[in-house]
C-alpha beads as a LAMMPS data file, in Angstrom:
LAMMPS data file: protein, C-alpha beads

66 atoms
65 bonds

1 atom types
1 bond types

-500.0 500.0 xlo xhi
-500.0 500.0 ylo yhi
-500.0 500.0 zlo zhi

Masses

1 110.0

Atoms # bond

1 1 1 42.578 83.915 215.558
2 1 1 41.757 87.121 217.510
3 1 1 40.041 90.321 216.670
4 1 1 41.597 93.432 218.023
5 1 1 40.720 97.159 217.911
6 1 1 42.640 100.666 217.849
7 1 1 40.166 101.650 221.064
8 1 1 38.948 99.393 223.830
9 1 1 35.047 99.535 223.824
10 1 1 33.078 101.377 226.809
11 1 1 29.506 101.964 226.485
12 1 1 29.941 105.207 228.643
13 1 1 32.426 106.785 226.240
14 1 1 30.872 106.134 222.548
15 1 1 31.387 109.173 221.654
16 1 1 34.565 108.596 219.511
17 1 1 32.379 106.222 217.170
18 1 1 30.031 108.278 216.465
19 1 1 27.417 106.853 219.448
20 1 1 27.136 103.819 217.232
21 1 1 26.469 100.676 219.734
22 1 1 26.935 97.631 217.477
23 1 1 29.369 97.375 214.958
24 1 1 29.676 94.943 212.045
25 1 1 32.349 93.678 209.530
26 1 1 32.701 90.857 207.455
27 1 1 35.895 88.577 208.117
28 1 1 37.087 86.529 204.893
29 1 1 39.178 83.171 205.282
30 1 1 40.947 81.614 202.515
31 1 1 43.404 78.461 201.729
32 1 1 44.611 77.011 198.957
33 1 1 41.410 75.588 198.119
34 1 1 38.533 77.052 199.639
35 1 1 37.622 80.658 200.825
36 1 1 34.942 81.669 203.385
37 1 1 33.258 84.208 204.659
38 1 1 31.339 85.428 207.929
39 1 1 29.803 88.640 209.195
40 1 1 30.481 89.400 212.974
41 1 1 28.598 91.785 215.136
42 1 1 30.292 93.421 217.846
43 1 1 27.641 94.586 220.571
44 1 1 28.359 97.564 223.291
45 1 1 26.451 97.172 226.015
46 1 1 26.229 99.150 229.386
47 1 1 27.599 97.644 232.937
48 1 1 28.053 98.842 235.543
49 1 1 31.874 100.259 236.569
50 1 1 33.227 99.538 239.310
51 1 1 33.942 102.413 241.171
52 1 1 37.762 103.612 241.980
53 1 1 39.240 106.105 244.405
54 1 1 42.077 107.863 243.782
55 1 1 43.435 108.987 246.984
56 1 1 44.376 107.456 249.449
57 1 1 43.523 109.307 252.240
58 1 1 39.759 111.269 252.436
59 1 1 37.798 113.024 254.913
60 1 1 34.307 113.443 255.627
61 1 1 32.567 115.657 257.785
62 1 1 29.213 114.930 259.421
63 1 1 27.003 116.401 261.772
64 1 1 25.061 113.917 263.968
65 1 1 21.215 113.976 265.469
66 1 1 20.729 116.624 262.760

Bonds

1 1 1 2
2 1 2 3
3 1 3 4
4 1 4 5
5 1 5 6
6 1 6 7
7 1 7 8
8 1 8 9
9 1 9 10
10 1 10 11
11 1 11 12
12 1 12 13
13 1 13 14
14 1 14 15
15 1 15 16
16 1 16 17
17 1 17 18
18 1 18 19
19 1 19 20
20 1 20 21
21 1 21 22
22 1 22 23
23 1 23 24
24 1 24 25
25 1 25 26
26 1 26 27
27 1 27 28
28 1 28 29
29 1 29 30
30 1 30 31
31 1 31 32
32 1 32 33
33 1 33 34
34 1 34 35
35 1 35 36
36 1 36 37
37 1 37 38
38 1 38 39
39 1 39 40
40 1 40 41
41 1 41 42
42 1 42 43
43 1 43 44
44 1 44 45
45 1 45 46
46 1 46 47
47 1 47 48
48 1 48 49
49 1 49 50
50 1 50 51
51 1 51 52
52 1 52 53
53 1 53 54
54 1 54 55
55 1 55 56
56 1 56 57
57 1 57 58
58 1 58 59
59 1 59 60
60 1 60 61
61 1 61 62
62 1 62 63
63 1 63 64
64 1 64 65
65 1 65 66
């Protein structure tokens, strides 16, 4: 099976979970017989992004021998 959330997780933007950086919930499995249970930990943690540029054309300005 697969766990899914609402959000997608980024360390840099925990602000809309309340700057929590592990989360935990218990998962519960059951059959006809049997029925199990585990607790899962879900762990933010910070990498570096790579970084994007938007336009696509720039200029830069430099003065040289300064």
């Amino acid at each position: 099976r697969q766990i899914s959330t609402i959000v997608e997780f980024d360390y840099d933007n925990i602000f809309y979970v309340g700057s929590a950086t592990s989360f935990r919930f218990v998962v519960k499995a059951t059959d006809t017989k049997d029925t199990a249970t585990t607790t899962v930990t879900i762990s933010i943690v910070n990498v570096n992004d790579v970084p994007t540029l938007s336009d696509t054309h720039y200029v830069l300005n430099d003065t040289e021998n300064v």
